[in-house]
C-alpha distance (Angstrom), angle and dihedral (degrees) to the residues before:
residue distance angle dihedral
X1 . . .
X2 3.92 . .
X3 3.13 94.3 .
X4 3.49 94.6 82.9
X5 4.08 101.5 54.9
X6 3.89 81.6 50.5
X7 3.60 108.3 45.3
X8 4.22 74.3 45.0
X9 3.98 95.4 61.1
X10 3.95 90.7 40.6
X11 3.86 85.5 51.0
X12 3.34 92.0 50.0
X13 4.10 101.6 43.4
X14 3.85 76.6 47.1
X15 3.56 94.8 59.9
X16 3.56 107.8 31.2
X17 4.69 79.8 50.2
X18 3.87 86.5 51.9
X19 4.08 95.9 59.8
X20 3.58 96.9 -159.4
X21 3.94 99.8 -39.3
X22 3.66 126.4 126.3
X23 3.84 112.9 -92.3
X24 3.80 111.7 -136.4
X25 4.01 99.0 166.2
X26 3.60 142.8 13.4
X27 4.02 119.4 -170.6
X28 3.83 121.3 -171.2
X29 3.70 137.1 177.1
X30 3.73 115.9 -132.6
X31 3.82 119.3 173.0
X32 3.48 128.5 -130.3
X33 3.89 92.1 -124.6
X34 4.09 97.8 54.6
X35 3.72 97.6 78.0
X36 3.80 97.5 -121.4
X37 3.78 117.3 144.4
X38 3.60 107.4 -139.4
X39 3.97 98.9 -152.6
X40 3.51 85.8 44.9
X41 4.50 93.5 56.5
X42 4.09 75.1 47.5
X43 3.62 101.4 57.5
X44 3.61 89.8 41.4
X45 4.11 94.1 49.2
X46 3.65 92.2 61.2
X47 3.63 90.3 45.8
X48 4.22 95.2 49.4
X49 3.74 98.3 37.9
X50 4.07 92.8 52.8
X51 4.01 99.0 124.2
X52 3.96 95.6 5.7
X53 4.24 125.9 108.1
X54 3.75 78.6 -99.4
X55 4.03 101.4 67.1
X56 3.64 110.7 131.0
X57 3.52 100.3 11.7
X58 3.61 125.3 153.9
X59 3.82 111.2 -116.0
X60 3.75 107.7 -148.2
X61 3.57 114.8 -168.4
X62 4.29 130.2 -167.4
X63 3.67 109.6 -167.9
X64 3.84 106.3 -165.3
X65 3.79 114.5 -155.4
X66 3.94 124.8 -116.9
X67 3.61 116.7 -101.8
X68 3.94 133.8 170.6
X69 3.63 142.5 -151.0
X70 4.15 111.1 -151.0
X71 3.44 101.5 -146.8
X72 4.26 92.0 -148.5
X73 3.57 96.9 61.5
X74 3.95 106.9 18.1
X75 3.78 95.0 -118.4
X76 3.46 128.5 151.5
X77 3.70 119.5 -155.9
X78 3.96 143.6 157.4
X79 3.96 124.9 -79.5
X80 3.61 115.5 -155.5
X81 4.02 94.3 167.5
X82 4.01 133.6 15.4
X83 4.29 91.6 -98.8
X84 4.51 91.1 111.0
X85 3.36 99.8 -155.1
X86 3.91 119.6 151.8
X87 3.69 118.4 -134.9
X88 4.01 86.1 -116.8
X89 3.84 91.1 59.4
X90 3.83 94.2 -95.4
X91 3.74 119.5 141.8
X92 3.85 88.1 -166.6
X93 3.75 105.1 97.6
X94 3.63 131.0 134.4
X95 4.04 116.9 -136.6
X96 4.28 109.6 -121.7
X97 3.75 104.2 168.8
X98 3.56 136.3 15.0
X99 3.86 108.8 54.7
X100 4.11 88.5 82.6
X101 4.24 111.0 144.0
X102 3.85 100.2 174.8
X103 3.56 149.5 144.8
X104 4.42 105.7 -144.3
X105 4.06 100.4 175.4
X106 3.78 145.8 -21.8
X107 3.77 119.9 -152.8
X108 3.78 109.6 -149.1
X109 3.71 131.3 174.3
């Protein structure tokens, strides 16, 4: 499970970011395409920020859908897995969305 050394490191930026204070919130962006489950990052948030700044904190999370660009024809389109193939048969396409891994905000206080 992956989700675990990641929701670790964003645990950990959060923490080390929060400098003692209280973490209320933590919102992160995690695209559709990077194979992240997002219930999964959740479980694993309560479990990592037991006795941190970050206990109890709500764990927002944006999931931005894949989309592509073919590069032969100029269209964009949706991506709902990693197989890049344009709608005009084209394997030439150029991920734009979807691959996001990031911490946006914390609210602490």
């Amino acid at each position: 499970m992956h989700e675990l050394s990641i929701t670790q490191s964003v645990v950990e930026a959060v923490c080390e970011r929060a400098a003692g204070r209280t973490v209320r919130a933590v919102r992160i962006r995690v695209g559709a395409l990077t194979a992240v489950v997002p219930d999964a990052m959740r479980f694993c948030f309560d479990l990592i920020t037991a006795g941190t700044v970050a206990e109890g904190a709500l764990l927002e999370i944006d999931q931005p859908p894949g989309t592509g660009r073919c590069r032969a024809c100029e269209t964009d389109f949706g991506l709902t897995d990693l197989v890049l193939l344009c709608p005009c048969g084209s394997a030439d396409v150029e991920i734009t969305s979807g691959r996001e891994l990031q911490i946006v905000s914390m609210r602490v206080g």
